[in-house]
C-alpha positions in Angstrom: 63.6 -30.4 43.5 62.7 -32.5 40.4 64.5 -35.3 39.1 64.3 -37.2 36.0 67.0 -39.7 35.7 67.7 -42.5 32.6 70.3 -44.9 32.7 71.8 -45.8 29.4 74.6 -48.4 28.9 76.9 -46.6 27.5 78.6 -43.3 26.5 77.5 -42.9 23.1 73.8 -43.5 24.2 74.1 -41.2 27.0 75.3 -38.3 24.5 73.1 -39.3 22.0 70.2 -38.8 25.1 71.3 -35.0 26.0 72.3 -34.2 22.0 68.1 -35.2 21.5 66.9 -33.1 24.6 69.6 -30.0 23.6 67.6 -30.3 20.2 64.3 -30.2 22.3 65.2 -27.1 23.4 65.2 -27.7 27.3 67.6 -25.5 29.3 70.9 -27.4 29.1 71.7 -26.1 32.7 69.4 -28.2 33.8 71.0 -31.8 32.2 73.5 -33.6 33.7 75.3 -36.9 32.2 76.7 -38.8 34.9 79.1 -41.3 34.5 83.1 -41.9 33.6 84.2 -38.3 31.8 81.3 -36.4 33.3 79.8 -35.4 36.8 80.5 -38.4 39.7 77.6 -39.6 42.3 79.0 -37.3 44.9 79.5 -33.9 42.7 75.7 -34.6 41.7 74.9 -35.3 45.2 73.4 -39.0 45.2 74.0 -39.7 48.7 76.3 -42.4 49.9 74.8 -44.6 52.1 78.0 -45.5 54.3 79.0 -41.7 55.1 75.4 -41.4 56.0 75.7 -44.5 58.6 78.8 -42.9 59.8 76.9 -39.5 60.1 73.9 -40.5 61.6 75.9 -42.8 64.1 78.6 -40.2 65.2 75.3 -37.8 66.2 73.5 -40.5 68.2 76.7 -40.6 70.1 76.6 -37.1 70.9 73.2 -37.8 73.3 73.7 -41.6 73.5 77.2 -41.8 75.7 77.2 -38.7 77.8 73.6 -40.4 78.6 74.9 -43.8 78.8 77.2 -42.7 81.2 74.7 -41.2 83.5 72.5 -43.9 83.6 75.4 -46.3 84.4 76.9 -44.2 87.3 72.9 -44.0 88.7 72.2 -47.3 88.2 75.4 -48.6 90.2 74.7 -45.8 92.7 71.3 -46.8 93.4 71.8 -50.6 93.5 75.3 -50.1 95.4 76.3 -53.4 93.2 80.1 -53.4 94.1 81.8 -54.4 90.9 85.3 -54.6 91.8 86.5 -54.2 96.0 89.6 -52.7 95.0 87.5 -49.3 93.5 85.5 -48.5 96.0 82.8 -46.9 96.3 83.2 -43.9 93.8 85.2 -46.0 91.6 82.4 -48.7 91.2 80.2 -45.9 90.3 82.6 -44.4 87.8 82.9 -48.1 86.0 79.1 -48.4 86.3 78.9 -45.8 84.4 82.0 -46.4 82.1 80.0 -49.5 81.1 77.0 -47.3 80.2 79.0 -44.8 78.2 80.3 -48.2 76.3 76.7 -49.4 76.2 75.7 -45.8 74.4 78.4 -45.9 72.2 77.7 -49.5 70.9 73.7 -48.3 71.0 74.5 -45.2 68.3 76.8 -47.7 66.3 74.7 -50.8 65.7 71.3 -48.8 65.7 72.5 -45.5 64.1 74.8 -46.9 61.5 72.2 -49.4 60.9 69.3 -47.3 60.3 71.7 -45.1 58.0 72.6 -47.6 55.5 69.3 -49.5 55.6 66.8 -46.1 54.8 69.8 -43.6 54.5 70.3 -44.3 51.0 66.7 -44.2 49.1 67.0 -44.6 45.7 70.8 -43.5 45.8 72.4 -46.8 46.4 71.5 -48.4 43.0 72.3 -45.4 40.8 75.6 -45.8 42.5 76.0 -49.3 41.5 75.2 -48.7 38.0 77.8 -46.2 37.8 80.2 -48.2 39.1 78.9 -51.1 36.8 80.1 -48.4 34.1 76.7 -47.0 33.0 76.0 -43.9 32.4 73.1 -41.2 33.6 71.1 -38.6 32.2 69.8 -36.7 35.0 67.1 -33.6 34.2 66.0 -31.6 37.3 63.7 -29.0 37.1 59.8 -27.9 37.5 57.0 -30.8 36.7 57.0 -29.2 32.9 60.3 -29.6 32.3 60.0 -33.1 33.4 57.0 -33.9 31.1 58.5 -32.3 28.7 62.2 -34.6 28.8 60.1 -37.8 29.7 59.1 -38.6 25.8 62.4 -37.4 24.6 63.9 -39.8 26.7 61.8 -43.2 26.3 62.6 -42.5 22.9 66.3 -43.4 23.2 65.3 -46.0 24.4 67.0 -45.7 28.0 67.4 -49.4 30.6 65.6 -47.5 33.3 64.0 -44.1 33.4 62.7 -42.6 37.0 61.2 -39.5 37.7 61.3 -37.8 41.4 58.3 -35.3 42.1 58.3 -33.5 45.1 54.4 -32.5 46.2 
């Protein structure tokens, strides 16, 4: 989908912006002011960045302990390093791979989390910010006509930021 989104910095600018493209006749179901009063970050669907990291780390943990563990128990089987006398030999293998479960959990925390705040977000993060900084957007999504066709309309109110998403 195509976006076109302008931040104003405040309300009355924000209305004024979708009052000037209503009278520019674009399809109105295809506007959204986003802001206090109007549509939040997560009913539009800007992504937040920290459920993401969550996400993205709760799936590498799906293939990272079970795999952890393995490689643990195998490891300590092969090398027959005895970790504790009291566990014997099955136990020593079941820690060995107890610390390679851990080891895969910690890997899909600090690497999957990581990754999903730091490229999880795109451009999401700072439209959030502004939001919370109590400005207001004026997000068109449609075909590449519809953008060109909002783009004028908008610079013309004069907007702090204006950003257009095209997919190829």
């Amino acid at each position: 989908m195509n976006y076109l989104i302008a931040v104003f910095p405040d309300r009355i600018t924000a209305e004024a912006a979708y009052t000037a493209l209503e009278q520019a006749k674009l399809p109105m179901n295809q506007v959204t002011i986003l802001g206090r009063g109007y549509k939040s970050a997560d009913e539009f669907g800007l992504i937040d960045p920290n459920q993401k990291a969550r996400e993205q780390a709760k799936l590498m943990a799906i293939w990272l302990v079970p795999f952890g563990f393995a490689a643990g128990f195998t490891f300590n089987a092969i090398t027959h390093i005895n970790l504790f006398a009291w566990a014997g030999e099955v136990g020593n293998h079941l820690l060995g791979g107890l610390f390679g479960a851990i080891g895969g959990a910690m890997g899909s925390v600090f690497v999957g989390g990581g990754i999903g705040i730091s490229a999880g977000s795109g451009d999401a993060l700072p439209y959030r910010n502004r939001l919370n900084a109590g400005k207001y957007l004026v997000a068109v999504k449609g075909s590449k006509s519809i953008q060109q066709r909002a783009t004028p309309v908008l610079e013309g109110c004069q907007p702090e930021n204006i950003q257009g998403y095209f997919e190829l």
